[in-house]
C-alpha positions, 0 to 999 in steps of 0.5 A, a space after each residue: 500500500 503505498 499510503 504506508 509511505 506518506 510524502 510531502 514537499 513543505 518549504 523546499 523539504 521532502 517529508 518522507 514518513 513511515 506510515 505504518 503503525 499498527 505494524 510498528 512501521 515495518 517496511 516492505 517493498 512497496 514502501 521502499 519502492 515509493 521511498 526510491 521514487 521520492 528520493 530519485 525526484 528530490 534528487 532532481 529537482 531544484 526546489 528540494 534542498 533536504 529530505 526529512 525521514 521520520 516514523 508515524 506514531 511512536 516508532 521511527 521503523 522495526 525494519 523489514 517486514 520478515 514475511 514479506 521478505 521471506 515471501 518475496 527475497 529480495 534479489 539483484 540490483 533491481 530489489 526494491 531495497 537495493 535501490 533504496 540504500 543506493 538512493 542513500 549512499 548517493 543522495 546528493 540532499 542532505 539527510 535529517 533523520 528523526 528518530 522518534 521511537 524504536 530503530 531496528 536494523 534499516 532502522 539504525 543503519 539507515 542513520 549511518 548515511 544521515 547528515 542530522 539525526 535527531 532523536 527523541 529521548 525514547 528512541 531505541 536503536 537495535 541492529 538484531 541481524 544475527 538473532 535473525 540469521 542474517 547479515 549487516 546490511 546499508 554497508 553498516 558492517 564497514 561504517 558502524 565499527 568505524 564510528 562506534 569502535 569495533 567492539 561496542 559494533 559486535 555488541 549491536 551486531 553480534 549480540 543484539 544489543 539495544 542502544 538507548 538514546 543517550 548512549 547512541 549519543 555517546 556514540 556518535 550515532 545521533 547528533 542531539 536527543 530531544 523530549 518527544 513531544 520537542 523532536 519533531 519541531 527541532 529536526 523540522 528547523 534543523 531540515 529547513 536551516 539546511 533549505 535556506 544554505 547556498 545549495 550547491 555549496 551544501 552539495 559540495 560539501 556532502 559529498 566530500 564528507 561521505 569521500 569514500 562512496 565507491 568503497 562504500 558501495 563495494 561493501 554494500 554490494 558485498 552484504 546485500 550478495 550476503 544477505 540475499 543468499 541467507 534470505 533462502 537459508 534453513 537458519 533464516 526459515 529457524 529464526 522467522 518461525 521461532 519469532 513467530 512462535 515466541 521461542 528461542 531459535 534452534 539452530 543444532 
């Protein structure tokens, strides 16, 4: 459905909200296919000068959606989410993210390519791949370890840890947090302060920042062959099924 995804260009802003909370905003692949249109067109058009994301209700994103992915792996380039974490890699908008309750795996990972992320002071962070028999993906398995340090990466990522918003501050992984109820109006300043800088400079100056976009991409493309392939696996099938059924997973 792609009312899931609600877009909206305010003050030279594209608005871009996970719209899906009685499912806690997980994603599917129509819902990155809309995201990778709005992104490809504010990418393109003058009058856009930043992308603002955020989650409906009081979650930012649980990630994918397991049984529309266990049902339909995503496969190629062509993936509806490849084409998304493509889109932010080589976004040439700045990127405010909004981070107003629980990020799980795309959830964290897609903050790894923001420029801005604001957090509200209930925001949950978690990267549970491995608990899920799966891989890092959005290239987080390079840029994470090289933010946060390896160990506390293997935390997130090998052991599930939960971050709270405070420590992601610590961290480097959110630039402020915020009450809740003040979020949503100081990365709406935050994204317009942007709109108002001399564009191309801000361009410029993005790019240079990110400066490792091909090695990136190689790492993203390495993951995304990785986690294709752990989508058909027997331990994936073991993880969704123990989920679902409220147990611990057997992997022998």
């Amino acid at each position: 459905m792609t009312d899931h995804i609600l877009t909206e260009i305010r003050d030279r802003v594209l608005h871009i909200t996970f719209n899906r909370p009685e499912k806690k905003n997980a994603l599917t692949h129509a819902m990155y296919a809309k995201m990778v249109d709005a992104m490809r067109a504010a990418d393109e058009d003058d009058g856009v000068r930043a992308i603002l994301f955020t989650g409906a209700g009081d979650v930012f994103t649980s990630g994918n959606d397991l049984a529309d992915f266990r049902d339909t792996p995503p496969l190629g380039a062509d993936a509806p989410v490849t084409q998304f974490l493509g889109c932010l890699l080589n976004a040439k908008k700045p990127l405010v993210m909004a981070v107003n309750g629980i990020g799980v795996g795309i959830g964290l990972t897609m903050l790894l390519h923001a420029d801005i992320v604001y957090a509200s002071e209930n925001a949950v962070l978690q990267a549970p791949f491995v608990d899920l028999a799966l891989v890092p993906e959005a290239a987080s398995s390079l840029l994470l370890p090289r933010l946060v340090g390896h160990a506390k990466a293997a935390e997130i990522f090998m052991l599930g840890k939960r971050v709270s918003a405070d420590e992601a501050y610590t961290m480097g992984l959110v630039s402020q947090v915020f009450k809740a109820d003040e979020l949503a109006a100081a990365a709406g300043k935050a994204a317009l302060a942007l709109a108002k800088k001399a564009p191309q400079s801000l361009q410029l100056t993005k790019k240079l920042m990110r400066g490792d976009r091909e090695v990136v991409a190689a790492r993203m493309a390495e993951e995304g062959k990785l986690f294709g392939e752990r989508l058909t696996s027997p331990e994936l099938m073991e993880a969704i099924m123990a989920f679902m059924q409220k147990r611990e997973p057997n992997f022998g």
